[in-house]
N, C-alpha and C positions, 0 to 999 in steps of 0.2 A: 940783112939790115933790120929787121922786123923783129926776129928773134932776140939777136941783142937787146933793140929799145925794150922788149918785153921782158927781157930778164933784168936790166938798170929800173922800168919802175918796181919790177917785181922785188926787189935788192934795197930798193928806196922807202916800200913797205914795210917791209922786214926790218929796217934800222929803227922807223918810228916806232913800229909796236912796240922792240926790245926797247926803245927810251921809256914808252909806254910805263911797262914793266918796271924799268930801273926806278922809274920817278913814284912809283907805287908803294914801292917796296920801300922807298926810304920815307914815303909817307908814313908808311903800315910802322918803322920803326921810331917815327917822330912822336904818333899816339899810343895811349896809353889807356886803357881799360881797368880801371880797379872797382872790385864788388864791395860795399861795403853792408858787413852783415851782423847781424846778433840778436839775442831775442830781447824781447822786452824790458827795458829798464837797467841794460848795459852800458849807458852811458855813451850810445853809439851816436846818437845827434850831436852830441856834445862834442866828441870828437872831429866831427864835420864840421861844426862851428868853428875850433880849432886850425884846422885845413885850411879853412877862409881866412883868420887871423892873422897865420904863420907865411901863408902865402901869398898876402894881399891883396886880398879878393874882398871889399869892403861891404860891410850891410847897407844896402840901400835907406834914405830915409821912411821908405814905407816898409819896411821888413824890423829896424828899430821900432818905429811905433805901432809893430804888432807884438812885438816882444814886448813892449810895454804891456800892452792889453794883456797877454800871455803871464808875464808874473801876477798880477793882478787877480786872475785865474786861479795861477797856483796857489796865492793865499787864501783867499774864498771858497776854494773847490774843497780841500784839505779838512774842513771843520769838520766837512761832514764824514769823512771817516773817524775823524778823533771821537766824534759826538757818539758813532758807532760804537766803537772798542771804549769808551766810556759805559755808554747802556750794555756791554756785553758781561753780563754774568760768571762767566769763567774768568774776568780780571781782574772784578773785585773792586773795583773803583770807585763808581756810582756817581753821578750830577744833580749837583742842587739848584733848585729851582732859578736863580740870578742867574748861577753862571750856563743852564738853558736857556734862558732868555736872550741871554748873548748872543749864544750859537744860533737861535731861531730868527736873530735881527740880521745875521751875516749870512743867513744862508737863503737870505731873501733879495742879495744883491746883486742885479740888475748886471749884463755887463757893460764895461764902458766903450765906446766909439772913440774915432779917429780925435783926436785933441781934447776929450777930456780928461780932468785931470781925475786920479784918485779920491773919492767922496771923503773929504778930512775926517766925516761922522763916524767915519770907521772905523777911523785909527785908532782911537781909543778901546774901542770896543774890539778889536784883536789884539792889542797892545795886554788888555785884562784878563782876556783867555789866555793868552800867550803865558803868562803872569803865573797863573792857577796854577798849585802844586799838582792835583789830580791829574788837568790839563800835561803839564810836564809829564808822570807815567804814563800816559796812552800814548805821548809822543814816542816814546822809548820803545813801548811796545807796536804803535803801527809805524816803526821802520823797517818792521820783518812782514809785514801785511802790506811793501809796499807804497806806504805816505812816503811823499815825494823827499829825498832826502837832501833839500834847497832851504827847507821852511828855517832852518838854524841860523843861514847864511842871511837870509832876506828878514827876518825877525829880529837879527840881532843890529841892524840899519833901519827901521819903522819909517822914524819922521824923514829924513831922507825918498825916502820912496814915495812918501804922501808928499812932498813940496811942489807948491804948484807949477814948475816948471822942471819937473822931473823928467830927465832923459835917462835911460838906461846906461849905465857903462858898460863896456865891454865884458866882464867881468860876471856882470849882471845878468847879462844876455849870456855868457857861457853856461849857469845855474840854471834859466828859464829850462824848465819842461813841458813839451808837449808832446804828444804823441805820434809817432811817424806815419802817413797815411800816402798808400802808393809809393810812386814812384819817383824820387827826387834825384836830378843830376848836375854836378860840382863842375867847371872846368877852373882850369888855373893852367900855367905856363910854367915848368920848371926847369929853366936852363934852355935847350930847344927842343923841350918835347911837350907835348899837346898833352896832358894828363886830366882824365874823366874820371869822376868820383862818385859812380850810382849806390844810391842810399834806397833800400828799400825797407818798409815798417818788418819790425820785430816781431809784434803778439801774432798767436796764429792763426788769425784772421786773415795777413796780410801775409803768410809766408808761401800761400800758391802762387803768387803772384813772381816770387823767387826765380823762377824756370824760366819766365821773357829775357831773364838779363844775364844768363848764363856764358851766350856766345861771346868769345874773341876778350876775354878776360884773360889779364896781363898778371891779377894777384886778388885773388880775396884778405881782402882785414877782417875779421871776425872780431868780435869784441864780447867780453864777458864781464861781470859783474862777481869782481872776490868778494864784496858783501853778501851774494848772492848766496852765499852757502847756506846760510837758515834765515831767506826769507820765501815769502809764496812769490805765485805771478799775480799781475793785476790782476790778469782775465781769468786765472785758477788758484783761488787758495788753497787748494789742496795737491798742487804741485809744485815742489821747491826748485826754485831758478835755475841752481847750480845744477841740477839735475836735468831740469829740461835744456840749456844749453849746451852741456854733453851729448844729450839724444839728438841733436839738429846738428851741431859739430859733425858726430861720428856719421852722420846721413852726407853731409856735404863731401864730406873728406872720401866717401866711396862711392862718390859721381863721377861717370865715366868724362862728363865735362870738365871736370879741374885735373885728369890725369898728369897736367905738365904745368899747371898751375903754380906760384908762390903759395903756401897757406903763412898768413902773418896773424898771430895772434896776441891781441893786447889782453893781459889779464889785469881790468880795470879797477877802478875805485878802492886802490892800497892806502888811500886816507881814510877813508871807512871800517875798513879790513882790520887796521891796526886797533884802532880804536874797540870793535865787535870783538873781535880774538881772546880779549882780556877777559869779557863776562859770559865766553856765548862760544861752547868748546865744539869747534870741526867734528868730532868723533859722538858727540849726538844723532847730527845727518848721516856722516858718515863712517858708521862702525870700523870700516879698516883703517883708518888714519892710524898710526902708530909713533906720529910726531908726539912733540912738543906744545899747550897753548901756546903760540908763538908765533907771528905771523911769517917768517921765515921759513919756519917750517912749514907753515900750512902753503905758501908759495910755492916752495917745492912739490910737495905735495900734489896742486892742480897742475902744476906746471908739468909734471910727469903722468897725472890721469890723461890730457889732452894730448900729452906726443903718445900715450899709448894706442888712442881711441884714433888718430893720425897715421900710424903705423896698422894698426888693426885695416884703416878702410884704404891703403896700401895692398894690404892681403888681400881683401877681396875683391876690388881692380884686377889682381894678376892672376888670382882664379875663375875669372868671368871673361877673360881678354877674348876667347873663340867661344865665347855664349854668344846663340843668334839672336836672345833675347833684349841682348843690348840694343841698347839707339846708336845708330851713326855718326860718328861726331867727327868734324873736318880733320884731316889728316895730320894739322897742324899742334894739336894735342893728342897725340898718338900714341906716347908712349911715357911711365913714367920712370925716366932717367933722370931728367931734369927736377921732379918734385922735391923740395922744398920746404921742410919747417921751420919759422922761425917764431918767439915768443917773445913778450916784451912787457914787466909789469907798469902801470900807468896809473897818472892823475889824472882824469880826464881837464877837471878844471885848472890844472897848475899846466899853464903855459909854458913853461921853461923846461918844464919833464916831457910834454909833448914835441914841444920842437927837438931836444937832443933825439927823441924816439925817431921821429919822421925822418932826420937826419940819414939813420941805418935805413927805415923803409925804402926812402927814394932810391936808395941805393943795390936794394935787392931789386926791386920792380925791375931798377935800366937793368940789370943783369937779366933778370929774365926775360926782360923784354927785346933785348937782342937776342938772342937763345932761342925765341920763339921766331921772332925774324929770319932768324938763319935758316929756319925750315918752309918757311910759305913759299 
């Protein structure tokens, strides 16, 4: 009698764990883990911005009127590069004494607080830099140095932006630039899965910080910058974007962490790209190009350096597999059968290009993301 009763709780144990289990597992495949990565001035915030947009995930009224404060920012901040590659001798420019005066009155402004409005006294006074033909060539020239490449969009709406009960649009806030610092994480609901969207900063200040967020990743997005091909980084001017984003690509792509990984890669900013291509030939930066000026061709082009440099760190995955060197990584990314490239060229700011794009993504993620389920 004893026996039996100890083998029914023993039995009655055993069912709850494996419900345990089942209820786990369906958890594990409800959520959703995505990296979102790219180095500096890839337009990778923007795309987050986006995410929230598409997914209705709405900005808070305190998150709008910091983006307020934020464009504001980026008009202000800006002079003082232009003032720069102005006074800079290799471009040939030069500033006259009025239109320094200008720059030396805007670059002594203050920033604004919660509900104030934009100092009207300004307006004008970047409305006439703005104006300046000089002004205009340094602009041309610091979008390869980096000036934020918003100032066209936000300049070409002034009074608008100074009106005293200016709220940002949406649109507005897609444009805003600021810099990513740490460690930012996105939820949203798509359908019945729990989907996390960790945004961590670009410049590489912030990319040790990359490794905390490695584990239990469903798909990295990677984001690049096609304008990127002949400009610097902020933090290095003497390192071309397009260059340093391939060296961090081909590092992620052969970490033993994303062996069963989605890699999705947006090759951003083709409103840009189109536009540079015409006066500003690939094959400067990069002597192999053998294309066309033509942005077509130069799409191809990167689109085939990144599956190379994707494939490459494939290679050396499968030649490292019985290195003791390696780190331990859950059994659950163990092998890469499953890996995964897909690419996808973008407008960050044109909503309508992003939603058809995410459309395909969500739909790799659940794929992988059951796939990876199937193994835990």
């Amino acid at each position: 009698m004893g026996i039996c009763a100890s083998t029914s709780v023993e039995d009655e144990q055993t069912r709850q764990a494996e419900q345990v289990m089942r209820e786990a597992k369906r958890t594990t495949q409800r959520q959703t883990k995505v990296l979102l990565l790219g180095t500096g001035d890839s337009g990778k915030s923007t795309i987050l911005k986006q995410i929230r947009v598409i997914n209705s995930v709405p900005f808070t009224p305190q998150e709008v009127e910091t983006f307020r404060q934020i464009i504001f920012s980026n008009l202000v901040q800006s002079m003082g590069l232009i003032l720069e590659i102005m006074d800079d001798e290799a471009f040939n420019i030069g500033c006259s004494d009025n239109l320094r005066q200008l720059f030396e009155t805007v670059r002594g402004t203050p920033d604004i607080v919660d509900g104030q409005p934009y100092p009207k006294e300004y307006q004008s006074v970047l409305q006439a830099i703005w104006d300046d033909v000089g002004v205009q060539k340094a602009v041309t020239i610091g979008f390869k140095l980096a000036l934020p490449d918003n100032l066209t969009y936000y300049f070409a709406d002034l009074p608008r932006l100074f009106a005293h009960d200016y709220v940002p649009t949406e649109q507005d806030i897609l444009y805003s630039r600021v810099r990513t610092s740490g460690i930012k994480e996105t939820e949203f609901t798509a359908g019945k899965r729990q989907i996390s969207v960790v945004d961590v900063g670009g410049q590489r200040s912030e990319r040790r910080k990359w490794i905390h967020c490695f584990q239990d990743v469903t798909a990295v997005l990677f984001i690049v910058s096609l304008s990127g091909y002949d400009q610097s980084l902020v933090e290095d001017r003497q390192t071309n974007q397009m260059q340093d984003a391939m060296t961090v690509w081909e590092s992620i792509c052969s970490s033993p962490w994303f062996e069963r990984t989605s890699f999705i890669l947006f090759l951003n900013k083709e409103d840009i790209f189109k536009k540079r291509i015409a006066h500003s030939s690939i094959r400067r930066f990069f002597p192999d190009y053998d294309g066309k000026d033509d942005y077509k061709d130069g799409e191809r082009y990167f689109k085939r350096r990144f599956l190379h440099l994707h494939n490459k760190g494939l290679q050396t995955l499968a030649s490292t597999a019985d290195s003791s060197t390696r780190p331990k990584i859950p059994s659950k990314v163990a092998s890469t059968d499953a890996r995964q490239m897909y690419s996808y060229i973008t407008t960050a700011t044109d909503t309508n290009v992003v939603r058809n794009v995410l459309g395909s993504v969500n739909d790799i993620i659940l794929r992988n993301n059951l796939a990876l389920s199937a193994i835990v």
